[in-house]
Each structure stands twice: as C-alpha cells, then as structure tokens.
N, C-alpha and C positions, 0 to 999 in steps of 0.2 A: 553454264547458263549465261547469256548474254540482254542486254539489258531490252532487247527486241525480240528473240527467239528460246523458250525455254530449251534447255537442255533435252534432249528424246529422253534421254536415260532416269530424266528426275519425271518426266510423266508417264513412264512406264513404271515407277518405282510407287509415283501414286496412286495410280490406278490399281495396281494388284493391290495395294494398303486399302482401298475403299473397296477389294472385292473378298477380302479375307476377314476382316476388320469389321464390327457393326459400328452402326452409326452414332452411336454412344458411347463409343471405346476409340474413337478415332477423331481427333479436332485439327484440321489443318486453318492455320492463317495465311493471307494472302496479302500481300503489300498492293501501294496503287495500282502497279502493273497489272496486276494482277497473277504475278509469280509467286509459288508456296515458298514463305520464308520460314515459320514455323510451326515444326505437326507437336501433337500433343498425344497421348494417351494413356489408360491405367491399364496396370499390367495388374497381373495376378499369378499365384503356381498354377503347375500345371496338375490339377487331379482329377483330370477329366469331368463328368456329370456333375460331381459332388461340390458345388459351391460353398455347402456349411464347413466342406473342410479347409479353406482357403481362409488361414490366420492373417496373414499379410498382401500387401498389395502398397505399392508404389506408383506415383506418377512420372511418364520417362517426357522428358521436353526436347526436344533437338530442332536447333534454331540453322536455318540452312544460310550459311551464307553465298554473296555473288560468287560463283565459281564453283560451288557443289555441284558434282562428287570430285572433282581436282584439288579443291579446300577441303578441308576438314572440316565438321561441323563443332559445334559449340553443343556440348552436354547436359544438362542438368537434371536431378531428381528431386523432385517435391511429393510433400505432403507423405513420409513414409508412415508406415501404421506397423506398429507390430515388430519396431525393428528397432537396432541399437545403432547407437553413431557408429561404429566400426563398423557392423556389415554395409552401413549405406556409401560410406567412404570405400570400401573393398568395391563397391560393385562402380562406383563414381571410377576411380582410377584403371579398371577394369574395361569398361566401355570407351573412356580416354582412350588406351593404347588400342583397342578394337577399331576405332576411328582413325586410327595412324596406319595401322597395318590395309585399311580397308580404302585409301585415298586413290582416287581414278576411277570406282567404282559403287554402286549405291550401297549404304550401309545400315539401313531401317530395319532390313528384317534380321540380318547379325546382331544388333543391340537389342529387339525385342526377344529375341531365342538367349541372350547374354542373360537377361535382366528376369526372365521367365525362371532361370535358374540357378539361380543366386535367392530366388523367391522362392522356389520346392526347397531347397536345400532347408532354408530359417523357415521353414512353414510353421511354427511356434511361436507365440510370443515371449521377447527375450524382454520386454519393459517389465516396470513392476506393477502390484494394482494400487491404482491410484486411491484406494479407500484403504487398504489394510498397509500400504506402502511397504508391502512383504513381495519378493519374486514367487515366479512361479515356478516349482518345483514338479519333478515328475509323481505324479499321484494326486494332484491337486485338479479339482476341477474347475474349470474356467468356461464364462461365455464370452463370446463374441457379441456388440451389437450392431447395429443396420451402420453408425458411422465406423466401424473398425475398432472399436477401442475395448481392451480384456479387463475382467477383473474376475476374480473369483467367485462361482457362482453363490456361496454363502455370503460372502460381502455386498454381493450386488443383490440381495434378498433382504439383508437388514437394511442398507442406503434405500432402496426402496421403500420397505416398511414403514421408516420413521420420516421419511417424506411427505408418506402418507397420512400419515398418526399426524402428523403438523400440521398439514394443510384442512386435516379435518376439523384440527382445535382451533383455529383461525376461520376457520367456515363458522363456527359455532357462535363465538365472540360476536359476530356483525349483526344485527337487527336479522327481526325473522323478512321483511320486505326488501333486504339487500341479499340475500343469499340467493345464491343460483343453483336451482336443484339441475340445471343442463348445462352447467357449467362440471363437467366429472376432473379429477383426478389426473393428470397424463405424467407417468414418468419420463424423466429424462435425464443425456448421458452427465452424469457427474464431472466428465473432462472439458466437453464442446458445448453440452447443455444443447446439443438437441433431442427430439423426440426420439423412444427409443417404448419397443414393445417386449415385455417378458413376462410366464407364466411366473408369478410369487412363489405362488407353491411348493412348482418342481424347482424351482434355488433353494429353496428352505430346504430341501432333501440332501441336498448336499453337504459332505462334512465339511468342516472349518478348515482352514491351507493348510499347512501341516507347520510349516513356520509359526504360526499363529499359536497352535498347540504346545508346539515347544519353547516357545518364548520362557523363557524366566522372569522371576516376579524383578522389580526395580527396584533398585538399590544405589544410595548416593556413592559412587567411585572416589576415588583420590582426586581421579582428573576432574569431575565434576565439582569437590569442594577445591578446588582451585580455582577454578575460574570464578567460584561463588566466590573467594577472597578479592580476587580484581575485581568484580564486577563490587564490591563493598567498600573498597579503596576509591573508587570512580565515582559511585555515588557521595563519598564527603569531601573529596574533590573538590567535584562541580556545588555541594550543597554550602561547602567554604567561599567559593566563588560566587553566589548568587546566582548559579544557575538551574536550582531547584525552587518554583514558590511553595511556602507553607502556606496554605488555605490557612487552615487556625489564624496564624498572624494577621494575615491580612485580614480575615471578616471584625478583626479587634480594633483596627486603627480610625483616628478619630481625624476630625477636620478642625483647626484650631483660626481662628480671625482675631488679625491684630490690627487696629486702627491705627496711626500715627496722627503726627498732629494736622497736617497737610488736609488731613479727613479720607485719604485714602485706604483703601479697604486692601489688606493681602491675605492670601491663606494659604497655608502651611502645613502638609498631613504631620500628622504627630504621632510617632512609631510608637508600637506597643510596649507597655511599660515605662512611659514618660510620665515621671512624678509631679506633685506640683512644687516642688522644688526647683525642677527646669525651667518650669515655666515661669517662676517665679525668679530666676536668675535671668532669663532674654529678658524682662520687666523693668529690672531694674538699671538698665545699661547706661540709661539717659539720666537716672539719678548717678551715678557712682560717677560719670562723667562732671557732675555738676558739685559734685562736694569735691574734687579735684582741684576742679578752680576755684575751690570756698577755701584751700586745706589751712589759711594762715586763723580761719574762725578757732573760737574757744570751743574746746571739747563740751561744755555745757550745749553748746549751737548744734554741733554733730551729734549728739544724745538725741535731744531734741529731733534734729532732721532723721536718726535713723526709726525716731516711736512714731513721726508719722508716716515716716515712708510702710512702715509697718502696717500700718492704719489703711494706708491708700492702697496697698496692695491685697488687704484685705477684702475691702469692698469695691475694688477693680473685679478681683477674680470672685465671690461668690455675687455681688448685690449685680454688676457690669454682665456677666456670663450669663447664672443661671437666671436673673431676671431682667434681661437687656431690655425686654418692651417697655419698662419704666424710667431708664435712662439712656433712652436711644438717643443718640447725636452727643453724648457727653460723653468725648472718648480723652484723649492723653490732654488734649487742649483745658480742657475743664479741671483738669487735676493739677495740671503746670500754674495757672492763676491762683490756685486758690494754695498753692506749694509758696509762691511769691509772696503771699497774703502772709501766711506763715512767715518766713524769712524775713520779712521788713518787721512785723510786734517783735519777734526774737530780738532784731538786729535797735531795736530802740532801750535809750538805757532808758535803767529804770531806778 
C-alpha cells in the first residue's frame, strides 16, 4: 500500500469483509488519506441459528500498517467475555504466528476462521460468578446476560430479589409526593451495571451451584489464627507508636490558659489524666526560681514564703479558673506585687 495508491489486494480484502460481514460486526477506520488502517469486529462460536448458545465472544482488532499485506499487521484482542487469561493469551500468540506465516498475502479472514474457533472450542464459561465467587461446574445452571456476563442462575435470582426488596424499602422511606409510581424497578448486571432483563421466577427454579451445596461450614484454621497473631502484634505496634487514636482519650482532654505576666494569653491542651498536682507544679516554676535567689533567707522567711505560695496557688487555681469573670485581668502580675508586699513586712525586724 503506497502512500497515493491503495494496495488492489487490501481493497479486495475489504470489500468481500463488508460483503460477508453486517454492518454491526464490522468497523473499519480510515486515516486522512483515506486508506483502511484499522478494522475492528466481534466475533462469536460458530453454532449456527442458535445465538442463546453462544457463551463467549471476543473483540479481534487488526491495525494495518503502511505496507500491508508485505507487513505484518499488529494484533490485539479486547473486551473477552467468558474467557480466562490463558485461553485469550493462546489464541493472541496464535493469530501472531498466523500473521507471520500469512505475509504477502491478505490475512482477515485466516484470523477471523482462527479466532471463530478458539471460540467453539471455550464455548463455556471458564470465569467464576461473580455473586457466589464459586466456578462453574458441569451440572450447574448458569445464564447469560445481554452484556456477556454468567452467573448462576440461582445467584442471579437472589441478587435480584434483594435489589428489589431494597429499592422497594427506600421507595417507602421518601414522602408519599416524592415517590414515583413510573418510576418501576430495572435490574441490572452486578459486574458492568448495565440494564439487563430476566424472568425471577424461572432463576428461582433453579438449584443452588453445587459448590455452594457442598461448601463446609467455617471454621478458624491454623493458618488463619496466624495471621490473627500478626495482625495483633501490628496493631500494638502502631497503637505504641501513636499511630492509632483513641476516641475515648481524646473526647476527655481539656484546654488549659495560662497568663504570664507580660498579659499574654497561651493555651496548652492538657492530656487526659493530668492532676492538679501538675498543674500545680508548671505554677510554681517562677516562685522556686525566686527562693533560689532568696536561699541565704532564714528558714522562718522560706516557711513563711512556702504558706503563701500555698495560699496563692489556691485561689489562683479555684477563685482565677473556675470564677475568672470576677478577677479578670488579675493574672501572675497581681500575685508577684502583692508576694513583694509579703517579702518586704517579712524582711523588716521586728
């Protein structure tokens, strides 16, 4: 294919594709030239008439580059339904070497007769269902819905059901002037969440997987209280580390305000379980500093200075705290004056 004259061979190749092909099963793209660079389509098995029996189906993409059919084209498969990594990888490296053997010549309808049968062959679904997260066994009934997707027809009868049962109790809840009586019900797929149409009924008829039946009840393993021991090491860990909060704690802790003399204002949270013992020890930092440089005073003076410190720490923290509206603005400054007061009668003989 040359960048002015399409290849004869790639427009014979598409034309019998648009005359075999419906127009729904076949997407070609076209670059600016207007030469087909790449076709698309969904394949499906081959089971003649019968569409309901067709579990699977893949999309085959073949990107033609300059030089097709002399090039090789470029592969890919999307969107498989129905299928396991391994068979879509089997049929991927598959159509690869079909592509290699088939160079010089057009190769669409070799990959679609490749990929057609690779699709009869897995015409089953080999995923599991996504509600019961059990495989599907031979004896188990399963549906199909409109986007491809299996579950068991019992599974997909209960996921229904209680969709139902929800959306009805939630109808119920809203004012009778918000309810929409044409507003109905629509299920849909539990994987893609699109719309999806099925009788209730006939799923209800059907027995439960057979996995599902034979499951054994639960029971805590070895391997399982193992990992309950890490997982119990991990959490005191992180709970040592501070990387766990306690609610409790925290809804406990208090906001504590200390004035200095300056008149500025700080605050401090004050951790659960903080005595007034504490607090009464950061109180007194600025007196313990001031009998330090008094220490050559008579132990009569240091009596003396510890019954009032006593005193002042008393009606600091209940008269100052819990009725601060009556001595607002009388914070350390107020107590230091009148501590001086003190210290000068003390300090005069007598």
């Amino acid at each position: 294919m040359s960048d002015t004259v399409i290849d004869e061979r790639v427009t014979d190749e598409i034309e019998a594709l648009k005359a075999i092909l419906l127009d729904d099963e076949l997407n070609i793209k076209e670059n600016d030239r207007g030469e087909p660079e790449c076709i698309e389509t969904v394949l499906f098995p081959s089971t003649g008439e019968d569409s309901q029996s067709q579990y699977v189906c893949v999309t085959l993409i073949v990107q033609l580059p300059v030089g097709y059919p002399d090039i090789s084209p470029s592969i890919s498969l999307r969107n498989p339904r129905g299928l396991d990594e391994s068979t879509v990888r089997l049929m991927q490296s598959d159509a690869e070497a079909k592509c290699k053997d088939f160079i010089g010549q057009p190769v669409m309808f070799e990959l679609i007769e490749l990929i057609r049968e690779h699709l009869t062959r897995s015409n089953l679904p080999t995923d599991q269902c996504a509600i019961c997260l059990y495989g599907f066994r031979e004896g188990d009934e399963f549906t199909k819905t409109e986007c491809y997707h299996y579950f068991h027809s019992h599974c997909l009868a209960a996921h229904v059901a209680a969709a139902e049962r929800y959306y009805r109790e939630e109808q119920e809840k809203l004012p009778q002037w918000q309810q929409d009586a044409a507003n109905k019900f629509q299920a849909i797929c539990p994987v893609c969440r699109e719309s999806i149409n099925c009788d209730v009924e006939s799923l209800w008829s059907a027995p439960p997987p057979i996995d599902v039946e034979a499951a054994t009840d639960f029971s805590v393993t070895a391997e399982l209280k193992e990992l309950q021991k890490q997982m119990a090491a991990l959490f005191l860990r992180q709970q040592q580390k501070g990387g766990i909060i306690d609610l409790e704690a925290e809804g406990v802790k208090t906001l504590v305000r200390i004035e200095d003399e300056s008149g500025a204002t700080t605050e401090c949270l004050n951790p659960p379980g903080t005595s007034l013992n504490a607090y009464s020890n950061q109180s007194m930092q600025p007196v313990n500093h001031m009998q330090m440089s008094q220490s050559k005073q008579s132990s009569h003076q240091t009596q003396n200075h510890a019954h009032y410190q006593s005193r002042q720490l008393h009606h600091n923290y209940h008269g100052h705290n819990n009725h601060g509206h009556r001595n607002r603005g009388r914070g350390r400054a107020h107590y230091r004056r009148q501590f001086d007061k003190v210290r000068q009668t003390e300090s005069t003989p007598r």
